[in-house]
MIDOSE-1310 file (N, C-alpha, C; in nm, 2 decimals, decimal comma, always signed):
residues 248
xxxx	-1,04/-0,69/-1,21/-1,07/-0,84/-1,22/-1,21/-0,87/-1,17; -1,25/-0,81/-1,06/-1,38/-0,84/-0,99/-1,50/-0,81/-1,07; -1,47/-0,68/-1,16/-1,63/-0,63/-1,20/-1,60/-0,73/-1,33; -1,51/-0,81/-1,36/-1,54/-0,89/-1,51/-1,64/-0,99/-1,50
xxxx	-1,65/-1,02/-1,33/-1,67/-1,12/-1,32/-1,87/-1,12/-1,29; -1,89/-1,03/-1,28/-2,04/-1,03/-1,34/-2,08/-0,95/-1,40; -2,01/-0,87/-1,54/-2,06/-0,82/-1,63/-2,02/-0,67/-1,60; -1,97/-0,62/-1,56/-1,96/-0,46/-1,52/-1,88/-0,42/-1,62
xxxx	-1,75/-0,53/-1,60/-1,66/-0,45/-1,71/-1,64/-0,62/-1,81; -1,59/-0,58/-1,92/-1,59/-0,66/-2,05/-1,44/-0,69/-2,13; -1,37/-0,79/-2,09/-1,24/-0,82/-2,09/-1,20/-0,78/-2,23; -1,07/-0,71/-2,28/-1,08/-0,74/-2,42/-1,05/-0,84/-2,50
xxxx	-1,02/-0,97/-2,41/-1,00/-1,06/-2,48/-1,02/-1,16/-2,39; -1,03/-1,28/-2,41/-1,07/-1,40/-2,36/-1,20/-1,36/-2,29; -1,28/-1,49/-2,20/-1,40/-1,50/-2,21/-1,43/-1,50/-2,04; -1,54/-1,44/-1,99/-1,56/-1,53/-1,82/-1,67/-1,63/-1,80
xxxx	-1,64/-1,74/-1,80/-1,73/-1,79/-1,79/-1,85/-1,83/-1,67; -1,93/-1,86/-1,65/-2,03/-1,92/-1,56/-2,12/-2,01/-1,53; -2,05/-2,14/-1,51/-2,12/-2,29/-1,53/-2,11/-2,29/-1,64; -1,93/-2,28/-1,75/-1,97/-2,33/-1,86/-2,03/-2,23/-2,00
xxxx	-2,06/-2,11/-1,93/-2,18/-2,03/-2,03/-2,08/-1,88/-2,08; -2,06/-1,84/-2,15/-2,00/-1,71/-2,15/-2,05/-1,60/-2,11; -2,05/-1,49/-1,98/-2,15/-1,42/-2,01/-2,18/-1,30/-2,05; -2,05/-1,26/-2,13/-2,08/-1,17/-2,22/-2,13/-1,20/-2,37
xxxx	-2,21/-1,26/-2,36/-2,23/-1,39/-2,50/-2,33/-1,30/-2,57; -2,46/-1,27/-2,48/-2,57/-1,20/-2,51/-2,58/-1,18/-2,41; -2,73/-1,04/-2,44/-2,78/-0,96/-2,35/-2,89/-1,09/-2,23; -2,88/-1,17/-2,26/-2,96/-1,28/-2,19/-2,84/-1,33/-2,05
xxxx	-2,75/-1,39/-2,18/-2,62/-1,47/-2,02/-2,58/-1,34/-1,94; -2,56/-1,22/-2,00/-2,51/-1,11/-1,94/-2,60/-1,09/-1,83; -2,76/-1,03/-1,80/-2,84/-1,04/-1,75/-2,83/-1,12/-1,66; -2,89/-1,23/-1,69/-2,83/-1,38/-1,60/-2,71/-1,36/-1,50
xxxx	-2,61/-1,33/-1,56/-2,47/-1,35/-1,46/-2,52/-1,21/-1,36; -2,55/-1,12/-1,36/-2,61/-1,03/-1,30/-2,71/-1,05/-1,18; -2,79/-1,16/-1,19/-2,87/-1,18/-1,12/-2,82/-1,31/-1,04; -2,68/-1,37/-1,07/-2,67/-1,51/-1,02/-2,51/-1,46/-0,93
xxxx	-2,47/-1,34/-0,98/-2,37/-1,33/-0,90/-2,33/-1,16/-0,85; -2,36/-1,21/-0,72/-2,35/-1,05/-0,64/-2,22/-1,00/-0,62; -2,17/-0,87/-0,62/-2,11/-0,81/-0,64/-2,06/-0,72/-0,47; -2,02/-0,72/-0,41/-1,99/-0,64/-0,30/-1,87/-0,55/-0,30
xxxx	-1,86/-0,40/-0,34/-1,74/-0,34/-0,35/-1,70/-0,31/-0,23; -1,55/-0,24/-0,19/-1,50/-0,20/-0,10/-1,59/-0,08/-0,02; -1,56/-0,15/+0,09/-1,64/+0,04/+0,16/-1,84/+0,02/+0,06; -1,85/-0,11/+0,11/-1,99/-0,09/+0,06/-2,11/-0,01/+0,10
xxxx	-2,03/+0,06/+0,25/-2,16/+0,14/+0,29/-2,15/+0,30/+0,28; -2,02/+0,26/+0,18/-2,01/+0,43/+0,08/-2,19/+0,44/+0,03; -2,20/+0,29/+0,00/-2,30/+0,29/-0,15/-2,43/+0,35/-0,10; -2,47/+0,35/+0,07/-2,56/+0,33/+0,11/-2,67/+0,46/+0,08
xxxx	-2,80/+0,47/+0,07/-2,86/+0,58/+0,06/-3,04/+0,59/+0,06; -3,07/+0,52/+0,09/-3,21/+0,51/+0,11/-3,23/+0,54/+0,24; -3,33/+0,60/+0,34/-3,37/+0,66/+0,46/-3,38/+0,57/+0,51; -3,37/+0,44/+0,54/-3,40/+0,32/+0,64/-3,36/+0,19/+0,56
xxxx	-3,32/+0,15/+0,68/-3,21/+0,03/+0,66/-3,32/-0,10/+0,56; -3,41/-0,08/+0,57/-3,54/-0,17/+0,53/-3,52/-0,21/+0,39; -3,57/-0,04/+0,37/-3,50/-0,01/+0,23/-3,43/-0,01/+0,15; -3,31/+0,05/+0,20/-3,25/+0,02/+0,12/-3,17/-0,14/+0,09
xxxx	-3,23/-0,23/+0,19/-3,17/-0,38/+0,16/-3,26/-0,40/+0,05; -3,38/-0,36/+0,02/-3,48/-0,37/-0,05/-3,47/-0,37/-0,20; -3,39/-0,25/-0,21/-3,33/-0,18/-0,35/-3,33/-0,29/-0,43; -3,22/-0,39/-0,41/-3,22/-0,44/-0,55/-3,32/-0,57/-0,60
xxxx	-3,38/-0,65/-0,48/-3,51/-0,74/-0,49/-3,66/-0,66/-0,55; -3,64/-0,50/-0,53/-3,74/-0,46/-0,61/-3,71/-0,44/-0,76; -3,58/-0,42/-0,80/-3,56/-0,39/-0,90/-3,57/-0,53/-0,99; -3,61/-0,65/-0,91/-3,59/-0,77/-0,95/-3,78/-0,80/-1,06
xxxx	-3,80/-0,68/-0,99/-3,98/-0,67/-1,02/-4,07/-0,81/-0,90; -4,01/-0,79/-0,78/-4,07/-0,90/-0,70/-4,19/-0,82/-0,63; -4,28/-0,93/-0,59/-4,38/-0,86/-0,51/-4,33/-0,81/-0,37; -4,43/-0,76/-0,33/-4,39/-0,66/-0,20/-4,37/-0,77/-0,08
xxxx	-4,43/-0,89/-0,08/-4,40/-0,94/+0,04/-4,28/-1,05/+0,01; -4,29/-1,11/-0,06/-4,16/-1,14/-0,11/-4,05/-1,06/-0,09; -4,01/-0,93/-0,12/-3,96/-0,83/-0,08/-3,90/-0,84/+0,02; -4,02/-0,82/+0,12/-4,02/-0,78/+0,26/-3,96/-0,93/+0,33
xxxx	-4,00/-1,06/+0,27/-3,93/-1,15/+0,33/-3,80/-1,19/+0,33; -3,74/-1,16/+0,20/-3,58/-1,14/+0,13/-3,52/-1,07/+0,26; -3,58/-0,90/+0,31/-3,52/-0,80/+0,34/-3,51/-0,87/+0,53; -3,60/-0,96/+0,60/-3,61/-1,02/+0,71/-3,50/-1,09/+0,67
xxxx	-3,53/-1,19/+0,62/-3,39/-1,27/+0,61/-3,28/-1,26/+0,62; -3,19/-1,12/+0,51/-3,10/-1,08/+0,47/-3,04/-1,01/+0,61; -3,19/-0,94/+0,66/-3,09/-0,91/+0,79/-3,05/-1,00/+0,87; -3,15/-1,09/+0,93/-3,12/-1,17/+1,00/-3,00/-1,25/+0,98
xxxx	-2,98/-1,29/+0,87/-2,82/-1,38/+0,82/-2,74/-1,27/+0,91; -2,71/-1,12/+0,92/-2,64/-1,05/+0,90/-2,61/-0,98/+1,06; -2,72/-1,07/+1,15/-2,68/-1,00/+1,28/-2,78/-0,91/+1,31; -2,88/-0,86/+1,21/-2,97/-0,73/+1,28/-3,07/-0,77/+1,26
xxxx	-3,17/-0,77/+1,38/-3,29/-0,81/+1,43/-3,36/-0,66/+1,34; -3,48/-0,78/+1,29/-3,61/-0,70/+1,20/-3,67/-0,59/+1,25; -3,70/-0,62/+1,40/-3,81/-0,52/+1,43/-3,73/-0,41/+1,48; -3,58/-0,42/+1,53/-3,53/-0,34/+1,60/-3,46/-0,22/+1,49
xxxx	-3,41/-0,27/+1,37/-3,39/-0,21/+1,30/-3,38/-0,17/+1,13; -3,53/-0,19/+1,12/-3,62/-0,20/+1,00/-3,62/-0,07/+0,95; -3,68/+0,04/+1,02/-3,68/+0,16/+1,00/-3,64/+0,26/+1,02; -3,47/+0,20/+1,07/-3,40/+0,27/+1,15/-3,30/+0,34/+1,04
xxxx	-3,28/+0,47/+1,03/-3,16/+0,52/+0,94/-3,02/+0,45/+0,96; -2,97/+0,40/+0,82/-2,84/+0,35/+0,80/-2,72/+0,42/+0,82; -2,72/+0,54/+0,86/-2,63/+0,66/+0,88/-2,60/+0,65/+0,98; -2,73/+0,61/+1,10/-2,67/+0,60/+1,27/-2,65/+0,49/+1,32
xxxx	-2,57/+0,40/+1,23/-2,53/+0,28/+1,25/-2,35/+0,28/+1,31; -2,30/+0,18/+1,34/-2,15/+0,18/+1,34/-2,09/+0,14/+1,23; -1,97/+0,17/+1,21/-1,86/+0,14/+1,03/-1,95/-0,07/+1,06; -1,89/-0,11/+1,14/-1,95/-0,27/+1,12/-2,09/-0,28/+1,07
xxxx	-2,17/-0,25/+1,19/-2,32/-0,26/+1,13/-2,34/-0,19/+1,01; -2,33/-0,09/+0,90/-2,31/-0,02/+0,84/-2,27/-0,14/+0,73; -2,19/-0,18/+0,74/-2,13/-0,26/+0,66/-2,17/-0,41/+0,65; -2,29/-0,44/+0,74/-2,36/-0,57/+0,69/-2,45/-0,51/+0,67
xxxx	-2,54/-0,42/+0,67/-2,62/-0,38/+0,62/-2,62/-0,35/+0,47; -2,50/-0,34/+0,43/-2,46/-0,31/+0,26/-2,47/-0,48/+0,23; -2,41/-0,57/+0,31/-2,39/-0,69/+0,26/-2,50/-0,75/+0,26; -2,59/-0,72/+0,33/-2,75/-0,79/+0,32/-2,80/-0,75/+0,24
xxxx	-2,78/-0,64/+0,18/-2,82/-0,59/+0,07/-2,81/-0,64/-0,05; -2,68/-0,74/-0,06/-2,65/-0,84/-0,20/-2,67/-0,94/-0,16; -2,69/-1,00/-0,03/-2,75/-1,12/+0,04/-2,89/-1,13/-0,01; -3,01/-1,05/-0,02/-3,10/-1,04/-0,02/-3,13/-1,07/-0,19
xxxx	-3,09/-1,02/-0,28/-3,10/-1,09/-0,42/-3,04/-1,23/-0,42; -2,98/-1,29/-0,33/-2,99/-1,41/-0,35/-2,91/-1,46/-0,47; -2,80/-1,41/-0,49/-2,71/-1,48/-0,60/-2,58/-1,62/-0,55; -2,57/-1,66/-0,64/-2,53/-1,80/-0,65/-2,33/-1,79/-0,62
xxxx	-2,34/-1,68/-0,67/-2,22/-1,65/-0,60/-2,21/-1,52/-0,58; -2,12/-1,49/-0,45/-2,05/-1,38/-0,36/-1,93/-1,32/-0,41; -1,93/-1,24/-0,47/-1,77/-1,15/-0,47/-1,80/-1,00/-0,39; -1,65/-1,03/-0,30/-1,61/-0,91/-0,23/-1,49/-0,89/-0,24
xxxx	-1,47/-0,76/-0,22/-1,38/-0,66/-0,25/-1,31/-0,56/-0,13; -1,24/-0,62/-0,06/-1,19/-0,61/+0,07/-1,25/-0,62/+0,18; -1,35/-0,75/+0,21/-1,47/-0,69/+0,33/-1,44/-0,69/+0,44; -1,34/-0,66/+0,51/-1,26/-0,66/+0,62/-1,20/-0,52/+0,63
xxxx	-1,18/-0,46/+0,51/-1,06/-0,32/+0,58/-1,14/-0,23/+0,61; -1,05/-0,17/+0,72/-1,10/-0,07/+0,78/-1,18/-0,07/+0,93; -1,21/-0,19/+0,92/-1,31/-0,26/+1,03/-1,21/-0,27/+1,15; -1,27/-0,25/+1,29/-1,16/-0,32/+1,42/-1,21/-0,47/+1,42
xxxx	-1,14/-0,51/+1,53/-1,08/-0,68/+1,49/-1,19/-0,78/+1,54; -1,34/-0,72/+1,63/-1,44/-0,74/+1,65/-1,53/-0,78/+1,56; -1,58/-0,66/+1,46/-1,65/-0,65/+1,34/-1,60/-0,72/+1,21; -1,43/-0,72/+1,20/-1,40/-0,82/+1,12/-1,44/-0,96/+1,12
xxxx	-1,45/-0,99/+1,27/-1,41/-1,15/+1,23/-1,60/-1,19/+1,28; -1,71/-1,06/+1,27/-1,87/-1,14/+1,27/-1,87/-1,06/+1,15; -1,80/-1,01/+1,02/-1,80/-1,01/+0,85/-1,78/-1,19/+0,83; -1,64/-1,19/+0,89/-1,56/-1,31/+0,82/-1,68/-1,42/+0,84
xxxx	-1,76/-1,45/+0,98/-1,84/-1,53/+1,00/-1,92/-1,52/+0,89; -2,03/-1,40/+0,91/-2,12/-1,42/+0,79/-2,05/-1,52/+0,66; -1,93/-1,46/+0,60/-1,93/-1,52/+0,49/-1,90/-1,68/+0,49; -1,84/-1,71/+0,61/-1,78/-1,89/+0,65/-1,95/-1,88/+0,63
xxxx	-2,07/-1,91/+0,71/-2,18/-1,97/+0,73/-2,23/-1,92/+0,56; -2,25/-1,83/+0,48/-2,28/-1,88/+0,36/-2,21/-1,96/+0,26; -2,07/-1,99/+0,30/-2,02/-2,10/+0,22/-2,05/-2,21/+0,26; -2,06/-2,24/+0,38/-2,08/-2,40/+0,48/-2,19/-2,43/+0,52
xxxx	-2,29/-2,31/+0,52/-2,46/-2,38/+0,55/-2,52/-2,30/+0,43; -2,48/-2,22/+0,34/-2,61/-2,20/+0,25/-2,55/-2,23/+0,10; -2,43/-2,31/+0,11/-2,37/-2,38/-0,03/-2,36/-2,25/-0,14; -2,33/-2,14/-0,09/-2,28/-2,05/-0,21/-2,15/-2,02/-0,21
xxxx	-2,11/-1,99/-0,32/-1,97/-1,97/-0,36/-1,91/-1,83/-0,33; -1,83/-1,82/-0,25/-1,78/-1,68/-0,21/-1,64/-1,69/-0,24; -1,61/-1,52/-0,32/-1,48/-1,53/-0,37/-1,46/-1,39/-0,30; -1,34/-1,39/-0,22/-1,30/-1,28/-0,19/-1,18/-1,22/-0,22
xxxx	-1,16/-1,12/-0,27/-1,04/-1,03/-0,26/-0,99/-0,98/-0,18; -0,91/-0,98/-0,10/-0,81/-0,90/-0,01/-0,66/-0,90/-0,01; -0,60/-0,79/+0,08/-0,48/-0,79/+0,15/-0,47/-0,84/+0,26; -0,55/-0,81/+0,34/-0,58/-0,85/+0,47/-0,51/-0,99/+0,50
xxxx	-0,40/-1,05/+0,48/-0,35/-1,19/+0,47/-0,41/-1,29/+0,60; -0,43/-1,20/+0,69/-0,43/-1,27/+0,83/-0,58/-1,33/+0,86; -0,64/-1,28/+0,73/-0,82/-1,31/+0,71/-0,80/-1,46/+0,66; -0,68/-1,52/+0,61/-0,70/-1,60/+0,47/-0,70/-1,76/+0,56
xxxx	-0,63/-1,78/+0,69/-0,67/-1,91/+0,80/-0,81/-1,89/+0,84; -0,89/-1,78/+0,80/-1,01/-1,78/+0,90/-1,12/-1,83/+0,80; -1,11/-1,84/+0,72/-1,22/-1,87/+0,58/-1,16/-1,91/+0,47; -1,09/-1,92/+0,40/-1,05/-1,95/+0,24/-0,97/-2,12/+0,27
xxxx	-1,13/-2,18/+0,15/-1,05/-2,30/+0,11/-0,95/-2,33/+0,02; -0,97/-2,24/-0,04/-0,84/-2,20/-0,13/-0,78/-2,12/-0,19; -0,68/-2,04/-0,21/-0,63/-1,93/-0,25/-0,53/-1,92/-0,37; -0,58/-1,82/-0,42/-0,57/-1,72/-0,58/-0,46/-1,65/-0,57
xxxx	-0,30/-1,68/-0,56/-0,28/-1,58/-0,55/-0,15/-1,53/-0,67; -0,23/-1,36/-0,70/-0,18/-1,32/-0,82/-0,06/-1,25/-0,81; +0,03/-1,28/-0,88/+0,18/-1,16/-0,86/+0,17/-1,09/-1,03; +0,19/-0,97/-1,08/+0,19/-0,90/-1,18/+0,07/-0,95/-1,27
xxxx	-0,04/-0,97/-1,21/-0,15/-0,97/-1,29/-0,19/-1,10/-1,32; -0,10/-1,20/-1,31/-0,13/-1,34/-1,32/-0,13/-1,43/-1,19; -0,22/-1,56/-1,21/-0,20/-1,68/-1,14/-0,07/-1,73/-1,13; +0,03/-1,65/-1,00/+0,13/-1,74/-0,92/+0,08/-1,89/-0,90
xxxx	-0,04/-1,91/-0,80/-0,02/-1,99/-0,73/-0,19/-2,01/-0,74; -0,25/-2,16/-0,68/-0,41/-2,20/-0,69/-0,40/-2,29/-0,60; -0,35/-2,26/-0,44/-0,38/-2,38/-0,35/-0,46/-2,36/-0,25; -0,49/-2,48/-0,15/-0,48/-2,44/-0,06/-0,41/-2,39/+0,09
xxxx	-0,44/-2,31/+0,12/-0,36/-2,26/+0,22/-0,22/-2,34/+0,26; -0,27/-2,43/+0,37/-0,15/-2,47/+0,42/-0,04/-2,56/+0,29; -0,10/-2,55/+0,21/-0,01/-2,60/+0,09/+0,09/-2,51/+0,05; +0,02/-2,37/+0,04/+0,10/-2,27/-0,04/+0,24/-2,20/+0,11
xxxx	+0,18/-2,25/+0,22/+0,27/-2,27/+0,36/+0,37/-2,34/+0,35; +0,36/-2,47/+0,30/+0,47/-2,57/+0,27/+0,55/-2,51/+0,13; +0,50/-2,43/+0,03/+0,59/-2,40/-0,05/+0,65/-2,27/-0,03; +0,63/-2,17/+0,02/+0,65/-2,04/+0,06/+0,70/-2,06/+0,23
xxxx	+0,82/-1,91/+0,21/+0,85/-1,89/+0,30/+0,74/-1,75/+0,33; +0,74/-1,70/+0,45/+0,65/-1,53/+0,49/+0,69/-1,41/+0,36; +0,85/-1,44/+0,37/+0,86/-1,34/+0,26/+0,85/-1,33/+0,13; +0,84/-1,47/+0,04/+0,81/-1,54/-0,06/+0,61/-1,47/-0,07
xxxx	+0,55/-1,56/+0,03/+0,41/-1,54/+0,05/+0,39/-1,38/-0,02; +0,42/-1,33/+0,06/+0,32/-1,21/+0,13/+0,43/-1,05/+0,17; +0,54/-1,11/+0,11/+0,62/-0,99/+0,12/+0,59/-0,91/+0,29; +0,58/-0,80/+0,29/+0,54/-0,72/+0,44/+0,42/-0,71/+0,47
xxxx	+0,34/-0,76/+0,40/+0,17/-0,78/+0,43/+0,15/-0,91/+0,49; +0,25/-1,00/+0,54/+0,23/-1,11/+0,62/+0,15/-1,14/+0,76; +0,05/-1,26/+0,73/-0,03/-1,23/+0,90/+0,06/-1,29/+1,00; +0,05/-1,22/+1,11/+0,12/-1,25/+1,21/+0,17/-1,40/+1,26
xxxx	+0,10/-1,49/+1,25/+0,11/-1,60/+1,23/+0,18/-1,66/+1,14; +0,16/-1,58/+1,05/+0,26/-1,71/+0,94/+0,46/-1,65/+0,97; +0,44/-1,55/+1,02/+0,57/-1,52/+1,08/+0,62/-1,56/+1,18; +0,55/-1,60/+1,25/+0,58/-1,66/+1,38/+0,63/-1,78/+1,33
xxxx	+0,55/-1,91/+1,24/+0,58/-2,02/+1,20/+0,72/-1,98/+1,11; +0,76/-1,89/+1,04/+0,87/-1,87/+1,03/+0,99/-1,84/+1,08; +0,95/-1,78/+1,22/+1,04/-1,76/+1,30/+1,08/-1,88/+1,37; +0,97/-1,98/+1,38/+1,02/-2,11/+1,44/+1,07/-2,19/+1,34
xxxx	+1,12/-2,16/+1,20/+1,22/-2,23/+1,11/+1,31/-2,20/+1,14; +1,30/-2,08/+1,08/+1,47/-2,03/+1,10/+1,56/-2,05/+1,29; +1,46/-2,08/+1,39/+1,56/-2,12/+1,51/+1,57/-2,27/+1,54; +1,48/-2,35/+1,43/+1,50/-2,45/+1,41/+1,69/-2,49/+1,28
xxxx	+1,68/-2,38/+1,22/+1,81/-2,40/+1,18/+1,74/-2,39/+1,01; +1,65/-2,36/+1,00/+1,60/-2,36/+0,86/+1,57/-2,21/+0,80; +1,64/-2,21/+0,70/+1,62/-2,02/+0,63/+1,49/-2,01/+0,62; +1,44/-1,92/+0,64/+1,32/-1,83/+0,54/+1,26/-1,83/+0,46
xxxx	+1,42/-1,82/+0,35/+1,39/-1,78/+0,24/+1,41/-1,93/+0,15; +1,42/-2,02/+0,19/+1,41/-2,14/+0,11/+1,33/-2,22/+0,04; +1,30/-2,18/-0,07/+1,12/-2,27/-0,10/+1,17/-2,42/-0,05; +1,04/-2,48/-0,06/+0,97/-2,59/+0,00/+1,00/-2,61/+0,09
xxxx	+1,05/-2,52/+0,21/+1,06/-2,56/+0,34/+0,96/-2,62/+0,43; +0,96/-2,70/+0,52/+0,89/-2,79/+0,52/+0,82/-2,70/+0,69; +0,68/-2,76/+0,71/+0,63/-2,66/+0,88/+0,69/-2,79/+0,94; +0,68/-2,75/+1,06/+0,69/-2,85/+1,19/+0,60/-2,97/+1,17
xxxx	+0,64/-3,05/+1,21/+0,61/-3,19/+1,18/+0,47/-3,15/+1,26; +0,39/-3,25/+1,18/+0,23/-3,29/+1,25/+0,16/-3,10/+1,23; +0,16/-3,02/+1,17/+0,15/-2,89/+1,16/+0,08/-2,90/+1,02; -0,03/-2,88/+0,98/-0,14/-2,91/+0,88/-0,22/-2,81/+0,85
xxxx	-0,20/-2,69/+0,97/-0,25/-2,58/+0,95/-0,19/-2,45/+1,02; -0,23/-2,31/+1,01/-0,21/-2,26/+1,08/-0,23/-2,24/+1,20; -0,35/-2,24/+1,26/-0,39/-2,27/+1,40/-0,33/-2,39/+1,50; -0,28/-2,45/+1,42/-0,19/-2,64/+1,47/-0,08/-2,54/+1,47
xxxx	-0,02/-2,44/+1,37/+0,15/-2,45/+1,38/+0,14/-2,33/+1,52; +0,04/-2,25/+1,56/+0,07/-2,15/+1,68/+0,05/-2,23/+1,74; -0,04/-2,39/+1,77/+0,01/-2,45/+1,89/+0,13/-2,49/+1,91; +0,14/-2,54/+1,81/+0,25/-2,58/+1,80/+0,38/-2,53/+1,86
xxxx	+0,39/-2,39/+1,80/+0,48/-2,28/+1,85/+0,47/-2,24/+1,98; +0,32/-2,27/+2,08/+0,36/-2,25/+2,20/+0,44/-2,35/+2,25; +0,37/-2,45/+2,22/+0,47/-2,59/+2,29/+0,62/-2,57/+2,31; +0,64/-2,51/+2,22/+0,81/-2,52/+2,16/+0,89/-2,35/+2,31
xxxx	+0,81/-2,26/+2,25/+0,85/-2,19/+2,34/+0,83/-2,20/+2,53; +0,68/-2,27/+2,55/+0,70/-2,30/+2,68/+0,82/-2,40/+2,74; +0,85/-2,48/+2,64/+0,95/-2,58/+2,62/+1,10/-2,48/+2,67; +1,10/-2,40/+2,56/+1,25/-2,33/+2,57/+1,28/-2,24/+2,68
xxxx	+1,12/-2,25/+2,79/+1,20/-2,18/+2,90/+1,15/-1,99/+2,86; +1,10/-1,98/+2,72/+1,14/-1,83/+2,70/+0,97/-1,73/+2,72; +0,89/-1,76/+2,82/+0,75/-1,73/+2,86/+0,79/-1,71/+3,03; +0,69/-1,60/+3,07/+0,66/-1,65/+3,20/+0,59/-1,76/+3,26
């Protein structure tokens, strides 16, 4: 589904569009969607391969036919979004980095072309829970301060309260569901959601139905009153437990 979505692969039927435009129409909107929307695969610092981090952020703004300082300003910037200071590690090999830094360095890399929209493809796995959540940042501050559209794919369910205003989610290849979050909380139970890929959290808020006297498995079960989100329902859920006596 991801590579349809800027030209890599070519649906056999029906169309993708982009503001309206088809872009497998011609070699023109094809091109276009290419340059307006970046592509980030899993394990992007599989992809990595040029001798300095500089570099290879470089790769595709040169391929853009930009001048060299332009270039070189894209590649400042790209890092800087990304956590790594210019002078410190400009010329530094990508290889002797960590799986995290490693892995914004792939992402500055599609940062740096400057497309209008972001697709990634699990940018979280694999990562410890440090490096995930200054990924997850990066992408919050390009949706909220640089107004681009980022679409993410994951399993990672527990990623989906930390960033997504709204969620896709597909069961046998189609659109189940188009909400947002705490919406699709009020229709779904944990096991409904997310089967055994459930974030810890949203189980918890399940576990506080069911000892509230409410099944699981009930659609539209309703969260705890005044509970709007997930971060509101684990306060929520301390309240209730410090309440019941069952904490030190």
């Amino acid at each position: 589904l991801l590579q349809h979505l800027n030209g890599l692969l070519k649906p056999d039927s029906g169309r993708v569009l982009l503001c309206g435009e088809d872009i497998n129409k011609d070699k023109r909107t094809l091109r276009d969607a290419r340059f307006r929307v970046g592509l980030c695969f899993q394990y992007p610092e599989y992809q990595l391969f040029e001798e300095t981090i500089a570099k290879d952020i470089a790769f595709g703004p040169r391929n853009f036919g930009l001048s060299e300082e332009e270039i070189t300003e894209r590649v400042k910037e790209a890092m800087d979004f990304v956590g790594l200071d210019y002078k410190t590690y400009a010329d530094r090999s990508p290889f002797r980095l960590s799986g995290g830094q490693m892995r914004r360095v792939a992402i500055a890399g599609v940062i740096a072309m400057e497309p209008d929209v972001l697709i990634l493809d699990e940018p979280t796995s694999g990562l410890d829970p440090v490096s995930r959540d200054e990924i997850l940042d990066i992408f919050i501050s390009l949706s909220q301060d640089e107004g681009k559209t980022v679409f993410c794919s994951t399993h990672i369910t527990s990623d989906l309260d930390r960033c997504a205003d709204n969620i896709i989610y597909l069961k046998q290849g189609r659109i189940a569901e188009n909400e947002p979050l705490c919406t699709l909380l009020q229709k779904y139970s944990v096991v409904q959601f997310s089967a055994d890929n459930a974030p810890k959290n949203i189980e918890l808020i399940d576990a506080r139905r069911e000892k509230d006297g409410m099944s699981a498995l009930v659609r539209n079960s309703e969260l705890p009153a005044g509970v709007e989100s997930v971060p509101a329902g684990l306060e929520d859920i301390m309240v209730h437990i410090e309440r019941e006596g069952e904490t030190k």
